[in-house]
N, C-alpha and C positions, 0 to 999 in steps of 0.2 A: 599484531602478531608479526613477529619475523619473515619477512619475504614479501607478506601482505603490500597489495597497493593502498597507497590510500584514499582513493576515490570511492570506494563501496560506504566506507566509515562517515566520510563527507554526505556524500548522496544520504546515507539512513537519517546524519546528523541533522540534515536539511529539511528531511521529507516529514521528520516528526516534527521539527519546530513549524513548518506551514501548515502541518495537519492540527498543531496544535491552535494554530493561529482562527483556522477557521471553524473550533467549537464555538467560539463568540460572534461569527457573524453568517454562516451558511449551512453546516452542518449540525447536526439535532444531537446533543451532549447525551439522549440515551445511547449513542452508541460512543460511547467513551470506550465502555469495556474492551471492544472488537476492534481499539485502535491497532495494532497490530496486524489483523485480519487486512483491515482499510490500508496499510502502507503494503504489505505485500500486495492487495489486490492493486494497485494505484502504481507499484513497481512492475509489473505482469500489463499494466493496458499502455503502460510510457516506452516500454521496449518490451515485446515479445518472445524474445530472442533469449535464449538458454543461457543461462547466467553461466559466465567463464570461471575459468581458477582463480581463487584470489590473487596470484602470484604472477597472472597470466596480461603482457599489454595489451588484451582483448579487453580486458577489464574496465581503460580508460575510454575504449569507444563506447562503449557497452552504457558507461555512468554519464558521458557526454548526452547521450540520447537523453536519459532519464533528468538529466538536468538542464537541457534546453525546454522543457516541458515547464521541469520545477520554477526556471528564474522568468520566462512567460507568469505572468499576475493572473490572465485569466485561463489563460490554459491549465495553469498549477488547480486554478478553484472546479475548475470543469473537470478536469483527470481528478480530483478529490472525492468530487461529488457524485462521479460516477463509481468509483470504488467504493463510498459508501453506498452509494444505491445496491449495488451489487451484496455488499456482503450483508445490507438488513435482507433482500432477497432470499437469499439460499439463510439465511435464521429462520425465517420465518416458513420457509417448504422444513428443513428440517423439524422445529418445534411442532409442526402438525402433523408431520410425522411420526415424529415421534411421539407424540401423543396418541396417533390413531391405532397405534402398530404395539401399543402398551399392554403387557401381560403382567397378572397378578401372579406374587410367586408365592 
């Protein structure tokens, strides 16, 4: 987009190809679906910090954080594996919930 920086685009570009790297050696491919889930949870524990304007040079510190994580080998698989941990977590309180809390209509 216009005005955009492009370090957000880098960082996503990045985070999926490592995430994609570790369905074949550490992370369990059922949660392929929830990849998504797993990159935003995995962008949320590498910087905490309230995502700036795209347009904004907060943006470059912001993506440097989240990618001194990513270009660390094991730090990238550790921050990975924890965001998967996380988001089978909250599926799994969800799905029994919502199973438990289920009304016939």
């Amino acid at each position: 987009m216009r005005g955009h920086r492009l370090e957000p685009y880098y960082v996503a570009a990045f985070s999926l190809y490592k995430l994609e790297n570790y369905w074949r050696t550490s992370i369990d491919s059922k949660l392929k679906p929830a990849r998504f889930h797993i990159l935003l949870a995995a962008r949320l524990l590498a910087n905490p910090e309230p995502l700036p304007r795209m347009n904004a040079h907060e943006m470059e510190r912001y993506c440097k954080t989240v990618m001194d994580t990513l270009w660390d080998a094991s730090g990238a698989e550790i921050l990975f594996l924890m965001a998967a941990h996380i988001v089978e977590e909250v599926a799994v309180k969800l799905s029994s919930r919502q199973y438990s809390h289920a009304t016939v209509h």
